[in-house]
C-alpha positions as a Markdown table, in Angstrom:
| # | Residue | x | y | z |
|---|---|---|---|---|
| 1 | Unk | -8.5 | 11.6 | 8.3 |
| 2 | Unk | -10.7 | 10.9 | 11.3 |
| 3 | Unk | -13.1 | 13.7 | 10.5 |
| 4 | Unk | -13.8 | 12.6 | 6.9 |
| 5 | Unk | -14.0 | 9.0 | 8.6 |
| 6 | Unk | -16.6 | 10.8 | 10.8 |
| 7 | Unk | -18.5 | 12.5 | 8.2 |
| 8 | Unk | -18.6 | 8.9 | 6.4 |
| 9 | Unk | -16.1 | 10.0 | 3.6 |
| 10 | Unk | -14.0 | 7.8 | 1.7 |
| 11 | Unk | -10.3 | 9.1 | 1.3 |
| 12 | Unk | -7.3 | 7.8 | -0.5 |
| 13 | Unk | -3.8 | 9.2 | 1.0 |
| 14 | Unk | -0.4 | 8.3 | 0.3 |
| 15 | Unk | 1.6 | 6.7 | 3.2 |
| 16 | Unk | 4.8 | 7.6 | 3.8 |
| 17 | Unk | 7.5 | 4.6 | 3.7 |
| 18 | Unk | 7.4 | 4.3 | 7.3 |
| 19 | Unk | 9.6 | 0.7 | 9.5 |
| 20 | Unk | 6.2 | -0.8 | 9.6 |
| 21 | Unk | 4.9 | 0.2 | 5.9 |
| 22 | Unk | 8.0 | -1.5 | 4.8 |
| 23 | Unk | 7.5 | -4.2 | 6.7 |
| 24 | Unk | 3.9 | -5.0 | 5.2 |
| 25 | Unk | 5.5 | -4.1 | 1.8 |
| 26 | Unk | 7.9 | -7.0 | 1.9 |
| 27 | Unk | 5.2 | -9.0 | 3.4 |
| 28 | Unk | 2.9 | -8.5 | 0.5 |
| 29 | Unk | 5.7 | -8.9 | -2.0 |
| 30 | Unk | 5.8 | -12.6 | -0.8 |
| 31 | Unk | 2.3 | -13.3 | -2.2 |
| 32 | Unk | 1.8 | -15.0 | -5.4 |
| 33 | Unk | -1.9 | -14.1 | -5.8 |
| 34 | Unk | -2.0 | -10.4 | -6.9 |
| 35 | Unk | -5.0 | -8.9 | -8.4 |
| 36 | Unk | -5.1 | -6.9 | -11.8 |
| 37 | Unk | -5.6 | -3.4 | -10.9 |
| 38 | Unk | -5.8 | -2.1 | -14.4 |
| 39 | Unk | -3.2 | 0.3 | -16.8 |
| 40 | Unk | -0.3 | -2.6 | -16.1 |
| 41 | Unk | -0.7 | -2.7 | -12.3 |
| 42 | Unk | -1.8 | -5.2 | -9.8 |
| 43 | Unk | -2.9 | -5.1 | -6.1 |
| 44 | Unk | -2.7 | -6.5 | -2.9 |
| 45 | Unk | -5.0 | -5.6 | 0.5 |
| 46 | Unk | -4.2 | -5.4 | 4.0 |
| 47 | Unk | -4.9 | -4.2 | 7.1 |
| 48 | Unk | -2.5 | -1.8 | 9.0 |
| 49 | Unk | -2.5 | 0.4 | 12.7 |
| 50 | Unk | 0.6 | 3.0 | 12.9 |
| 51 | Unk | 1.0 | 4.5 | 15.9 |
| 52 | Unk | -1.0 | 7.6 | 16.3 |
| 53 | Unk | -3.8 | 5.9 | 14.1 |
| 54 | Unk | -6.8 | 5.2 | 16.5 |
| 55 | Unk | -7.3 | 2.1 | 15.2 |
| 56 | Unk | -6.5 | -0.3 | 11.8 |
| 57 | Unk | -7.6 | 0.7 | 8.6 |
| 58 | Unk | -7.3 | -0.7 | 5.1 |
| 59 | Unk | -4.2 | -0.4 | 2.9 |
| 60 | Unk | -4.1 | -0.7 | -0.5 |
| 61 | Unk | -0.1 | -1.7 | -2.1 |
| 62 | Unk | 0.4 | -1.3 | -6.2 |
| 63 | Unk | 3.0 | -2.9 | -8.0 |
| 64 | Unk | 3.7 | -2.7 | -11.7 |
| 65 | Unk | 6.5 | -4.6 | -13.8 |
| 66 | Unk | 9.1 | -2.1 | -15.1 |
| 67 | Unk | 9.9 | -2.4 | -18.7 |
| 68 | Unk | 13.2 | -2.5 | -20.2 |
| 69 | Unk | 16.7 | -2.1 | -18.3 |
| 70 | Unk | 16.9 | -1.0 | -14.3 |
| 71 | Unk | 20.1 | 0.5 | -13.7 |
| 72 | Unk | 21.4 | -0.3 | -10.1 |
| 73 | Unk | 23.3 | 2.7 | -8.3 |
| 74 | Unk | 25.9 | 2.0 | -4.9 |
């Protein structure tokens, strides 16, 4: 990540659900204003610093609606 930073790259990674990725999830998930991503998602921005990251960088959450019946397990 920080070399392609270096090398002035743009990258796109998946995060793994992490305490404080959850944490920003939930936070996002109390917005109202979400933007239309496109193919039946929408999007919210952030900024975000785990530990081990020299320093904040952007994060991008997706959402989409789920159609038909969710079936709850537990």
């Amino acid at each position: 990540m920080i070399e392609a930073e270096a090398r002035g790259i743009d990258c796109l990674m998946k995060l793994r659900l992490t305490a404080k990725v959850k944490r920003l999830i939930r936070k996002l998930f109390a917005y109202e204003q979400w933007t239309d991503a496109g193919c039946g998602f929408t999007a919210q921005e952030a900024g975000l610093q785990l530990s081990g990251w020299s320093r904040s960088r952007r994060v991008i959450v997706l959402r989409r609606t789920f159609k038909g019946e969710i079936a709850l397990v537990g």
